[in-house]
C-alpha positions as CSV (number, residue, x, y, z in Angstrom):
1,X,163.8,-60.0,57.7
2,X,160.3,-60.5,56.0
3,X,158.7,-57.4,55.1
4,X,155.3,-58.7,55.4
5,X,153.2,-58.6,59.5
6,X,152.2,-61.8,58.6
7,X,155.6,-63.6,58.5
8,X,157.2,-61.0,61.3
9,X,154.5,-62.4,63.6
10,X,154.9,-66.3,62.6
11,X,158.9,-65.5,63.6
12,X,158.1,-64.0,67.0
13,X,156.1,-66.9,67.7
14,X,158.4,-69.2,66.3
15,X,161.7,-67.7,67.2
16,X,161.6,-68.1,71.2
17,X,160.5,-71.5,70.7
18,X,162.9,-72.9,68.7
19,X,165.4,-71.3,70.9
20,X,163.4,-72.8,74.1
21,X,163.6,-76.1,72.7
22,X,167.2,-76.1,71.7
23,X,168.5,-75.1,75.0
24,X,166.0,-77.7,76.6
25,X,167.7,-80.3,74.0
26,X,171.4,-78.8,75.1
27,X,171.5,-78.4,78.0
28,X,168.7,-81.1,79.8
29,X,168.6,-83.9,77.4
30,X,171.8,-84.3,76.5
31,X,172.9,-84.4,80.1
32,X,170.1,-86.2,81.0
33,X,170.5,-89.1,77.9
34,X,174.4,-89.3,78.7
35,X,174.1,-90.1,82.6
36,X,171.4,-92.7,81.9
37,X,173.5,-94.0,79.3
38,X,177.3,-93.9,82.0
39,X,174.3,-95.8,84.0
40,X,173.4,-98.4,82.0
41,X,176.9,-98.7,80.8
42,X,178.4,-98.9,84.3
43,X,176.1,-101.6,85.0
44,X,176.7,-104.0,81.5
45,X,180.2,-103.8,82.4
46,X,180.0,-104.6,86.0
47,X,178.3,-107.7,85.3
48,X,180.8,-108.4,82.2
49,X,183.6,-108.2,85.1
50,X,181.7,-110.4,87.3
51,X,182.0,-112.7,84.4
52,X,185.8,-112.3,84.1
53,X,185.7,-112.7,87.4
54,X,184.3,-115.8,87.5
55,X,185.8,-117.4,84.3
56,X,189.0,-116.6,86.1
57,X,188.2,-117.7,89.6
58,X,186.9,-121.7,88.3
59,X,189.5,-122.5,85.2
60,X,188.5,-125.8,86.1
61,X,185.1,-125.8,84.2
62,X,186.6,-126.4,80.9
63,X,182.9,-126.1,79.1
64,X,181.7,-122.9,81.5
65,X,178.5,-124.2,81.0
66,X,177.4,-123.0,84.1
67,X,178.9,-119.6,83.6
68,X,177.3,-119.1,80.4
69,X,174.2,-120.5,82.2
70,X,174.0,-117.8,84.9
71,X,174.7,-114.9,82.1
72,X,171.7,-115.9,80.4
73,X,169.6,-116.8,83.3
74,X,170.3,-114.3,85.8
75,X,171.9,-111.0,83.8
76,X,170.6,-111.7,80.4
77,X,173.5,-111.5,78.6
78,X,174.6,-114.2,75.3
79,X,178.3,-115.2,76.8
80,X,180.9,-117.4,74.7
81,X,183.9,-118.7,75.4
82,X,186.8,-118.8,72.3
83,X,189.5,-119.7,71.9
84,X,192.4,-117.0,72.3
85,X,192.5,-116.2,69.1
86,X,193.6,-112.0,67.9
87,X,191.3,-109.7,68.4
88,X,189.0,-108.3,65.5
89,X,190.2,-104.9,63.9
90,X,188.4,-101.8,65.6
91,X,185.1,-101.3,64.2
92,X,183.8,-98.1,62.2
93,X,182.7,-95.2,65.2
94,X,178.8,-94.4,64.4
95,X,178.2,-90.8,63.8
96,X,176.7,-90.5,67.5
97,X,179.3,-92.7,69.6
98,X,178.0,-91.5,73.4
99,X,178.0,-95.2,73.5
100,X,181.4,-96.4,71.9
101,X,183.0,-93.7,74.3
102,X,180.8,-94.3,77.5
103,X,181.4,-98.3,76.9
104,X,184.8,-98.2,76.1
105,X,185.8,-95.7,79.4
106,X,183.9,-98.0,81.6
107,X,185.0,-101.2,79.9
108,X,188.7,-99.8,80.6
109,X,188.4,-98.7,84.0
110,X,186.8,-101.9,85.1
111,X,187.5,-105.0,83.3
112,X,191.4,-103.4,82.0
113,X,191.9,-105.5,79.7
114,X,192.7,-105.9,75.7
115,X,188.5,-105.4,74.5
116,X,186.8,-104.5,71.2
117,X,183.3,-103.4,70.9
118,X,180.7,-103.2,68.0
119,X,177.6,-101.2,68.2
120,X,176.8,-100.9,64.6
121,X,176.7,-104.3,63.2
122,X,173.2,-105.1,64.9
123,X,171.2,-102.4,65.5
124,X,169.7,-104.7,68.7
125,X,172.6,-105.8,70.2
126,X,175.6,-104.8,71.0
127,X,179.0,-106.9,71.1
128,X,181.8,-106.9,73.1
129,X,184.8,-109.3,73.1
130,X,187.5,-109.3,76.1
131,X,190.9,-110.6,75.7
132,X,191.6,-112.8,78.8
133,X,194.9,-115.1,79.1
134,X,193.9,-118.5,77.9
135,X,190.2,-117.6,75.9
136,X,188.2,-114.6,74.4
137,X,185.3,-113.6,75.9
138,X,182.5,-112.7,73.8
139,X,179.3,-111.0,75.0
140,X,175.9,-110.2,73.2
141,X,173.7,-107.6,75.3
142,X,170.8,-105.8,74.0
143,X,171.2,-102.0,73.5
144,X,168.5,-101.0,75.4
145,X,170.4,-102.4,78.8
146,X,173.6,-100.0,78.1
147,X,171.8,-97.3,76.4
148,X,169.3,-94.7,77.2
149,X,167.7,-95.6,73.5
150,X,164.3,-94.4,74.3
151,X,165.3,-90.2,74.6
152,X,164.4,-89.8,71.1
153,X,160.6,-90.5,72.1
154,X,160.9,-87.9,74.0
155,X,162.3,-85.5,71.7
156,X,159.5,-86.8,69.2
157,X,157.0,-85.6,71.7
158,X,158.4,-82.5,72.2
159,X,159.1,-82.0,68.9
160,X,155.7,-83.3,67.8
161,X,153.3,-81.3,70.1
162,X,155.2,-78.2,69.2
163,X,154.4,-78.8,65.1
164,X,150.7,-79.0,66.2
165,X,150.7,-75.8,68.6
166,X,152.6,-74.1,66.0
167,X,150.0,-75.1,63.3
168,X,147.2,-74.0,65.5
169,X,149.0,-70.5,66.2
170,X,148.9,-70.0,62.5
171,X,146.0,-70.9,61.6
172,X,144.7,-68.2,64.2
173,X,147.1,-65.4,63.7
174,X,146.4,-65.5,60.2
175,X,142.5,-64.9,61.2
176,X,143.9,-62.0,62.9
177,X,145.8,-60.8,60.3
178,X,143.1,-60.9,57.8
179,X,141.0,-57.9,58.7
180,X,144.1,-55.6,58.1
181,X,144.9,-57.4,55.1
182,X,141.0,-56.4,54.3
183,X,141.8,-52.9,55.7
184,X,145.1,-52.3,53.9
185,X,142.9,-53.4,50.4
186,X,140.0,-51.3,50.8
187,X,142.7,-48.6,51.4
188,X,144.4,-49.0,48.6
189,X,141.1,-49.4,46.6
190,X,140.1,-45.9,47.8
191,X,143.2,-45.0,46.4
192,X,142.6,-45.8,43.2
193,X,139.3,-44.6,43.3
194,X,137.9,-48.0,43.2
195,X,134.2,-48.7,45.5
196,X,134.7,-50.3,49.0
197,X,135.2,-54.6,48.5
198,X,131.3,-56.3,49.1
199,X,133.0,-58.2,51.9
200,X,134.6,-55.1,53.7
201,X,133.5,-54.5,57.4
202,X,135.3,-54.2,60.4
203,X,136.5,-57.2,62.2
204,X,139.2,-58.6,64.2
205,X,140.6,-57.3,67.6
206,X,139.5,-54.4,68.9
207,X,142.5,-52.3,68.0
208,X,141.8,-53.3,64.5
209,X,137.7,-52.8,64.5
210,X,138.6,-49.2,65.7
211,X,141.0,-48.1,62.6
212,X,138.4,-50.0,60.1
213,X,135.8,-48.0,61.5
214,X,137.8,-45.0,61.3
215,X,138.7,-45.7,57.5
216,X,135.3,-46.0,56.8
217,X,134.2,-42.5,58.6
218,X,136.8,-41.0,57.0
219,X,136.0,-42.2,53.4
220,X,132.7,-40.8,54.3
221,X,133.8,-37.5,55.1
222,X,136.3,-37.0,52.5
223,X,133.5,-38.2,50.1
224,X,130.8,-35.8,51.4
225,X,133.2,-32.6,51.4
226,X,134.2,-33.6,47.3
227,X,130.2,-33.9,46.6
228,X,130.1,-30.5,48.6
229,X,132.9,-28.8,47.0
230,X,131.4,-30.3,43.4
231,X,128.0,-29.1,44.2
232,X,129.0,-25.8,44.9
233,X,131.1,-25.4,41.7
234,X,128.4,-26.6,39.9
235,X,125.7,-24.3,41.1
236,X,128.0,-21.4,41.0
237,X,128.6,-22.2,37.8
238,X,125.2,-22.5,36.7
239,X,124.2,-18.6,38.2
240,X,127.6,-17.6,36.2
241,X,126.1,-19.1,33.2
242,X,123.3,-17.3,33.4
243,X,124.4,-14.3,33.9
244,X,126.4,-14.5,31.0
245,X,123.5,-15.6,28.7
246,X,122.2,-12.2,29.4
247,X,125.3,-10.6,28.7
248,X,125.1,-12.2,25.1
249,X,121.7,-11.3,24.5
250,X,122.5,-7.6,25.3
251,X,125.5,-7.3,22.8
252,X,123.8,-9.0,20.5
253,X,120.8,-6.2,20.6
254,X,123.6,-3.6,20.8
255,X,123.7,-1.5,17.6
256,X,127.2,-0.4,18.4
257,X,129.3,-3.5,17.2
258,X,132.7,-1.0,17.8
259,X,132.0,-2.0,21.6
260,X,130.7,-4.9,21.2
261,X,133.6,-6.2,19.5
262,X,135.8,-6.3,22.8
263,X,133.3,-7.1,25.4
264,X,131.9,-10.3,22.9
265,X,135.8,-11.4,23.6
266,X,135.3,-10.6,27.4
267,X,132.3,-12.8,27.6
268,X,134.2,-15.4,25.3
269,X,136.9,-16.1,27.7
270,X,134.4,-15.7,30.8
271,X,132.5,-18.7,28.8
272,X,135.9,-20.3,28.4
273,X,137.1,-19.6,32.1
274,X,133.0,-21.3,33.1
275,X,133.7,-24.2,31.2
276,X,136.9,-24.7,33.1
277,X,135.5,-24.6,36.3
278,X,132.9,-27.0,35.4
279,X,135.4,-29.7,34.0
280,X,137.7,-29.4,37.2
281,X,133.7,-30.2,39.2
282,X,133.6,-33.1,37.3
283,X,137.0,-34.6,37.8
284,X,135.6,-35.1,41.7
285,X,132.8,-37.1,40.4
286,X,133.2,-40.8,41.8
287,X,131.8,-43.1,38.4
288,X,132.0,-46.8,38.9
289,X,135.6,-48.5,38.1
290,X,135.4,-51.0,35.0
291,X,137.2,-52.8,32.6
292,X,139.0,-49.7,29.9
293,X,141.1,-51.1,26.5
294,X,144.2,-48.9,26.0
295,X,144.4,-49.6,22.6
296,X,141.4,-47.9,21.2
297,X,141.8,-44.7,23.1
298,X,145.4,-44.1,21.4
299,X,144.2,-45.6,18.0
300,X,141.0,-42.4,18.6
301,X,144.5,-40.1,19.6
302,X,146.1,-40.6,17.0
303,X,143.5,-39.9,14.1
304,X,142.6,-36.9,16.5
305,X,146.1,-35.9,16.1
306,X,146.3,-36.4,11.9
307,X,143.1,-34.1,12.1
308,X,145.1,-31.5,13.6
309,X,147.9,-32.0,10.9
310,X,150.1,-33.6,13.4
311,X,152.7,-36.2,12.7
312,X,151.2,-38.8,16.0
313,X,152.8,-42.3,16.8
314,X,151.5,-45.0,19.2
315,X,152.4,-48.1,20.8
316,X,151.3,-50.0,23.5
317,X,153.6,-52.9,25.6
318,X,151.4,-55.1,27.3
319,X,147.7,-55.8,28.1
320,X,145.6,-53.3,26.9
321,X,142.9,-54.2,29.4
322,X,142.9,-51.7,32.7
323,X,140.4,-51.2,35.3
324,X,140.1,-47.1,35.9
325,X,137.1,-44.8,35.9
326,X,136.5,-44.6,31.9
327,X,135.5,-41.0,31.8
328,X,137.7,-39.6,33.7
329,X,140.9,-41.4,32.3
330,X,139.9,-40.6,29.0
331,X,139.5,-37.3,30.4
332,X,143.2,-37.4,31.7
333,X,144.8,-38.5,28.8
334,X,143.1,-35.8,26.5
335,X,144.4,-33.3,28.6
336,X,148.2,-34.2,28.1
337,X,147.5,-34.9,24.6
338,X,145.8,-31.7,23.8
339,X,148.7,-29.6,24.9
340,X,151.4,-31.8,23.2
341,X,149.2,-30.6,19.7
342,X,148.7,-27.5,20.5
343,X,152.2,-26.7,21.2
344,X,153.8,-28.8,18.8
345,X,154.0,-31.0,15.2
346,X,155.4,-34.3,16.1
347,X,154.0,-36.5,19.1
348,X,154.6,-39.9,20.4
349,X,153.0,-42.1,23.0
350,X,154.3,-44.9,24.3
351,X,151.8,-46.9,27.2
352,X,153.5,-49.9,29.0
353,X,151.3,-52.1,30.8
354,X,153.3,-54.5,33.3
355,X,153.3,-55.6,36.7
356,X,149.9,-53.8,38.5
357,X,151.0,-50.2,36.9
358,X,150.4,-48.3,33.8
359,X,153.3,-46.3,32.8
360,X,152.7,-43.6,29.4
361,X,154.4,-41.2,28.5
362,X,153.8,-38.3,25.8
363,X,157.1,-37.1,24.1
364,X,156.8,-34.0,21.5
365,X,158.9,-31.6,20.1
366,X,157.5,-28.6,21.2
367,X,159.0,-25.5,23.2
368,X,159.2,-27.4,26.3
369,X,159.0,-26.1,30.2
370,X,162.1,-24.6,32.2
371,X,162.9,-27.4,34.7
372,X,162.3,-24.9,37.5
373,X,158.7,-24.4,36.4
374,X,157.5,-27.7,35.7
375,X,155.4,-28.2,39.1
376,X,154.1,-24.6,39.0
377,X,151.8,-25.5,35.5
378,X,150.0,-27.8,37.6
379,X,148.5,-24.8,39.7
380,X,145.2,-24.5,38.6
381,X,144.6,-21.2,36.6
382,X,148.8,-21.1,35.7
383,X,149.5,-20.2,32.4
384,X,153.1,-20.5,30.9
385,X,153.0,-17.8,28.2
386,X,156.2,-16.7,27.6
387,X,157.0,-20.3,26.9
388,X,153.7,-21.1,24.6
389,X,151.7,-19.7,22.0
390,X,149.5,-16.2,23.0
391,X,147.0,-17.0,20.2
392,X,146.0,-20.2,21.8
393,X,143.1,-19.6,24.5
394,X,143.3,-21.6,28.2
395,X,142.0,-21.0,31.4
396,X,145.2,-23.3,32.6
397,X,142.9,-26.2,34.3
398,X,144.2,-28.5,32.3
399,X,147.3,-30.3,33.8
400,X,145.3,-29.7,37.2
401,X,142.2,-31.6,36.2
402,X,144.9,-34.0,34.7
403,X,146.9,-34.6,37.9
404,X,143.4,-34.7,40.3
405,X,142.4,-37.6,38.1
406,X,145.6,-39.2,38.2
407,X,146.3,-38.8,42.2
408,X,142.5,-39.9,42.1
409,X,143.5,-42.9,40.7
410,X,146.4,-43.4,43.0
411,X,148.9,-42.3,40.6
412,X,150.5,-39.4,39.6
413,X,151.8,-36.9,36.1
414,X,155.8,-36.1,35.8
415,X,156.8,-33.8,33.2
416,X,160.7,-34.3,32.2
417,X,162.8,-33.2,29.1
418,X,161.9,-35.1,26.2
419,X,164.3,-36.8,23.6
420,X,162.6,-35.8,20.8
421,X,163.8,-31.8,22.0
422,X,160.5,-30.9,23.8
423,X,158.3,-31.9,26.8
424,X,157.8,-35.4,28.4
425,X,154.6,-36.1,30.3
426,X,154.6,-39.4,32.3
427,X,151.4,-41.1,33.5
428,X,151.7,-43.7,36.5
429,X,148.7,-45.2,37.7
430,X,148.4,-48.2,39.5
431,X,145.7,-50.5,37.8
């Protein structure tokens, strides 16, 4: 069965017809073409006998002149006499021989004599020769007088006016298929974080105005609660900051740098922790979708990585052109890069680009994750430590702003055991 609504609907439609006009063709017109064809049969042959009949009845007209007279004039029918020569061999049957069968049956239960018929040769006429004692009887009649040969028109109406009503039922289910085609595409667009389509607006039937409406109100409210939630971050953030501007100012007053010492730390990772929050804000920010080349983000990766003293590979299968929000992908990929240097010496990245999607994955050869734990790093404030370096500072928003960006996109971040001994992140965003 066809997946799509388009193609199940064009079946429905077409199905019972099909099957309507197949019985109508079974069971009426092939009952219907073969009694007007016994008919017509019954009534060539009947006047073939007369014929007999009469040829038998006055042997005494050697010429039959007037015999073949009257069976031109009166029952338009071509008769010759011949002389009694064998009959021809049977003809070839046609493919369709309702009228070879009909003929024959009513030719024998008639006339009941030696006969051969052809209703191939001419496609006009049909031919019949009787065997009679002394001559051979030979008869031309039309086709049309012993067969019903004008049921096909029929069936060429039938079969006409249903390729036109068919046509027209198309052409207006897919009008009403079209507005959730539009629906299911500015769906998938708010997916991917992408802005409505220009052309976008609820249409269609009824049932289909309401859920486009409904998309759109809920859009709406899901975009007004992440400028609320950002909003809020942001101006807590911004008292926070303050706050701890003051806090610097005082140690730095402070004569006693033997306190100081510990609470300068304090305020570092508070500044840290701020900065954090501030980042995850901005991951909600919607920035306009546009045209982002893969190739120079892992070309600035990589010299970011021999910076760091790390040993960094790249490669890239496929376009490098994607459409994603620029910031906030370069944002993402950072993120997973930034913990594969901190955490270890060799790195490679690998971005296929193929069929709609965007697949990358970052292999190192760091200390890994336990399988187990791999979906609890992506909590916001998580920090693995016994698996990681305690010198290295994190507020553990990384692989959380990371996976909101890439969900935001409509994809989403894997982490998996790497070949090269440590940690595989995959990236899948559709683009």
């Amino acid at each position: 069965m066809p997946r799509g609504l388009y193609a199940r609907s064009l079946i429905i439609i077409i199905a019972p017809m099909v099957l309507l006009q197949s019985v109508i063709a079974f069971a009426f017109m092939e009952r219907h073409w073969q009694t007007v064809t016994q008919r017509l049969s019954t009534a060539v042959t009947r006047d073939i006998a007369a014929i007999v009949d009469m040829i038998e009845t006055y042997p005494k007209d050697g010429e039959f002149e007037e015999i073949t007279r009257i069976a031109r004039e009166r029952l338009a029918l071509n008769v010759a006499i011949l002389p009694p020569d064998p009959l021809p061999a049977p003809a070839p049957k046609p493919f369709f021989s309702i009228l070879d069968t009909i003929l024959s049956e009513e030719i024998t239960r008639q006339i009941g004599k030696p006969f051969w018929i052809d209703t191939v040769g001419n496609s006009n006429l049909v031919e019949i020769r009787v065997q009679l004692d002394e001559h051979v009887l030979r008869v031309l009649a039309r086709r049309s007088r012993a067969y019903a040969s004008n049921t096909h028109i029929f069936l060429l109406w039938m079969v006409g006016t249903s390729l036109v009503l068919l046509f027209i039922a198309i052409l207006f289910l897919r009008n009403q298929i079209r507005p959730i085609q539009k629906l299911a595409e500015a769906a998938e667009s708010f997916g991917k974080g992408r802005p409505l389509p220009e052309d976008f607006r609820p249409r269609g039937a009824i049932e289909v105005r309401r859920a486009g409406l409904a998309f759109i109100q809920m859009r709406e409210r899901i975009e007004k609660q992440i400028e609320q939630r950002t909003t809020m971050l942001s101006g807590v953030s911004h008292d926070l900051r303050t706050i701890l501007t003051r806090f610097k100012l005082q140690l730095a007053l402070s004569k006693d740098h033997s306190v100081t010492e510990a609470l300068d730390k304090d305020v570092a990772d508070m500044q840290s922790m701020l900065e954090g929050y501030l980042s995850f804000a901005k991951g909600d920010v919607r920035e306009e979708t546009e045209e982002f080349d893969i190739h120079v983000l892992l070309d600035e990766i990589a010299k970011d990585g021999e910076l760091r003293g790390k040993t960094v590979r790249t490669s890239l299968v496929g376009r490098p052109g994607i459409v994603v929000r620029p910031s906030a992908f370069r944002r993402l990929v950072s993120n997973l890069t930034s913990n594969a240097f901190r955490h270890a010496q060799r790195v490679e990245i690998v971005a296929r680009h193929s069929k709609g999607w965007l697949t990358m994955t970052i292999d190192d050869d760091g200390p890994g994750i336990p399988e187990d734990r791999r979906e609890e790093v992506f909590r916001p404030f998580y920090r693995l430590d016994e698996a990681r370096n305690l010198n290295e500072t994190g507020t553990g928003l990384g692989l959380s702003i990371a996976r909101d960006i890439a969900r935001s996109h409509g994809g989403d971040i894997e982490l998996q055991s790497s070949s090269m001994g440590g940690l595989r992140a995959e990236l899948r965003l559709p683009v």
